[in-house]
C-alpha positions as CSV (number, residue, x, y, z in Angstrom):
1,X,0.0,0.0,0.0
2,X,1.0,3.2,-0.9
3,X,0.5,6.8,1.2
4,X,0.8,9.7,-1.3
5,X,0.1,13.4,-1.8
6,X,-3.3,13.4,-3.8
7,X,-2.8,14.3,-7.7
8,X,-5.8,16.0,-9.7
9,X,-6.8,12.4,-11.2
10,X,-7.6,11.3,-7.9
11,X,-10.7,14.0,-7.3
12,X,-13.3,10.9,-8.7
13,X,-11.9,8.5,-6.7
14,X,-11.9,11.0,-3.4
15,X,-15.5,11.9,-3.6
16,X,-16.6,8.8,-4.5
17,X,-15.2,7.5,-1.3
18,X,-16.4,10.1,0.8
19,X,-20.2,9.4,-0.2
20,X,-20.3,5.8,0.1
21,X,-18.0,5.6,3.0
22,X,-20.8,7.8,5.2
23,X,-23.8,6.1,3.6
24,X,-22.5,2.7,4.4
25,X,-20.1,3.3,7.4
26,X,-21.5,6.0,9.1
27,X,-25.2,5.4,8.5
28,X,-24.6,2.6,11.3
29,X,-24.2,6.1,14.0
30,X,-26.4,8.7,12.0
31,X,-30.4,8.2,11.2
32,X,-30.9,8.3,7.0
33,X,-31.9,12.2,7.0
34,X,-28.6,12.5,9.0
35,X,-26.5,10.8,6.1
36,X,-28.5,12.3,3.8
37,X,-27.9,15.9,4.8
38,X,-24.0,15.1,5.4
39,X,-23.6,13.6,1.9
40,X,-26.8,14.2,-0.2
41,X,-25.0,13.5,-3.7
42,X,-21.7,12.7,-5.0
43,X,-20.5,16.5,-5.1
44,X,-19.4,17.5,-8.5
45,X,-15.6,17.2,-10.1
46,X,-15.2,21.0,-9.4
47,X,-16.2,21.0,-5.9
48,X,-13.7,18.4,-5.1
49,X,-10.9,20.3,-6.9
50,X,-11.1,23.5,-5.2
51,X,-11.7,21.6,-1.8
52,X,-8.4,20.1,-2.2
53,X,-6.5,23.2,-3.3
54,X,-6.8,24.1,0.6
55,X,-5.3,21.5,2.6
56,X,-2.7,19.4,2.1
57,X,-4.1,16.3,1.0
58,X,-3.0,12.2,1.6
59,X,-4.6,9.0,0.0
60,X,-3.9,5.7,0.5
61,X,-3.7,3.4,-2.7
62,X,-3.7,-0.2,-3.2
63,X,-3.6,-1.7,-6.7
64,X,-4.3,1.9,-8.7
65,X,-7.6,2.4,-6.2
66,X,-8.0,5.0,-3.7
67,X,-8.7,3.5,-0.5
68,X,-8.5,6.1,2.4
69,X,-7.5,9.9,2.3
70,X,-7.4,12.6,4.6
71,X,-7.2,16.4,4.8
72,X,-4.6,18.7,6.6
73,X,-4.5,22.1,7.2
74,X,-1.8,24.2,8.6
75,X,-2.7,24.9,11.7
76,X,-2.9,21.0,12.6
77,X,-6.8,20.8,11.5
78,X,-7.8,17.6,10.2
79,X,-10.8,17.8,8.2
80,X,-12.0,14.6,6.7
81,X,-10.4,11.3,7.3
82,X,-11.9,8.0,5.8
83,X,-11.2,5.0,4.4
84,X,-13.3,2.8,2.6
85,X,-16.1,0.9,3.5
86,X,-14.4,-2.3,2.0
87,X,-10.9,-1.7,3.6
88,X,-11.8,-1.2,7.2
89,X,-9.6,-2.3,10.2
90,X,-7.0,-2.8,8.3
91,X,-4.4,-0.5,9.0
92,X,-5.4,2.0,6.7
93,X,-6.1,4.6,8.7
94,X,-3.3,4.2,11.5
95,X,-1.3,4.6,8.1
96,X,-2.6,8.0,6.8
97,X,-2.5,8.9,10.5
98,X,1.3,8.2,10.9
99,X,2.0,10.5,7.7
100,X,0.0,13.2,9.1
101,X,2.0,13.2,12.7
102,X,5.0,12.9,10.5
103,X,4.0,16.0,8.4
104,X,2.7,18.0,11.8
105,X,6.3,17.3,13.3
106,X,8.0,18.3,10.4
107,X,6.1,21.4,10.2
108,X,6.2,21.9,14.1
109,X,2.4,22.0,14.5
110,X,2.0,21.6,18.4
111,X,-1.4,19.8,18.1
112,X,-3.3,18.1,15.4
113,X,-7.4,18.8,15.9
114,X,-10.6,18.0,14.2
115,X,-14.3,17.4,14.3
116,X,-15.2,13.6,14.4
117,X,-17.6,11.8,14.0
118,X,-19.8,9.1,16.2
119,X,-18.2,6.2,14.1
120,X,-14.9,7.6,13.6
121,X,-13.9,8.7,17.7
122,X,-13.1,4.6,18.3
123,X,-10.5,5.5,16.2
124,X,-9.1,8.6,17.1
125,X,-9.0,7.3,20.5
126,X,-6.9,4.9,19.9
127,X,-4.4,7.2,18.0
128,X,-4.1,9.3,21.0
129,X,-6.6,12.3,20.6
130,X,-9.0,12.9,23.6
131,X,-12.2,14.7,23.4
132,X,-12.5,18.2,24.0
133,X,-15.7,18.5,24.1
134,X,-18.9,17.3,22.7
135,X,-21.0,19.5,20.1
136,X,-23.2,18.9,17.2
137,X,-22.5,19.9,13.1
138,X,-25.2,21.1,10.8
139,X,-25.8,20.1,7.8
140,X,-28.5,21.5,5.7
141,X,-30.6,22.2,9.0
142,X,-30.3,18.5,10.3
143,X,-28.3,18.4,13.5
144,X,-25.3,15.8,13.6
145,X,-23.8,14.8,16.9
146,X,-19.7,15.1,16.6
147,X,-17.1,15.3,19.1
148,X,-13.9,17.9,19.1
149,X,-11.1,15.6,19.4
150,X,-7.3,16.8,19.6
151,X,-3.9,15.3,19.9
152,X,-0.9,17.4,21.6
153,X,2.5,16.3,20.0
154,X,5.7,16.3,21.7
155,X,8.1,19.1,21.4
């Protein structure tokens, strides 16, 4: 498996994931108008595109397919994270997670943060972020229950 910076020929792949990975991972935690709101339609090409041009941007790839990614900003803010629904638990994510500490210590960040999801806190728990505190998203006037998580890294 390979951990990359994401190229423009991976925008498909990346917002393909994103949809499916909520409607059939997170829709365990999140009622159908919930998953709905959060991912109503696979967003267009362009969306995608100028999303990416604002963070720095890591996908996993096995075999030529796009099977995890993540966004980092630079102040340490990780926006999404996922991997997908047919790779889960296995190591996919403690992967793109070790290239993101390694970027943040590079780039002396003293904290990585984000808003995570219901399904995805397991995880972030066990990659050493605690919860600051718990608060709820909206998304297209539905209310979605989330948690700030953060991650202090050593000087």
């Amino acid at each position: 498996m390979l951990i990359r910076p994401h190229r423009n020929g991976d925008v498909p792949g990346i917002s393909r994931l994103y949809y499916d990975t909520i409607h059939l991972i997170n829709s365990r935690d999140y009622t159908p108008e919930q998953v709905d709101a959060w991912a109503p339609v696979v967003p267009d090409m362009s969306f995608w595109k100028e999303r990416l041009k604002k963070y720095r941007v890591y996908v996993a790839e096995e075999d030529g397919c796009i099977v995890g990614f993540t966004e980092l900003d630079t102040t340490g803010h990780i926006d999404c994270f996922f991997v997908h629904h047919q790779w889960q638990r296995r190591g996919i994510g403690t992967r793109l997670m070790k290239r993101v500490v390694a970027t943040a210590g590079k780039e002396q960040m003293p904290r990585l943060f984000a808003e995570v999801s219901v399904t995805a806190a397991p995880f972030f728990r066990e990659q050493g972020f605690v919860v600051v505190k718990e608060n709820e998203a909206i998304r297209r006037d539905v209310k979605l229950k989330q948690f700030d998580m953060e991650r202090w890294l050593a000087g």
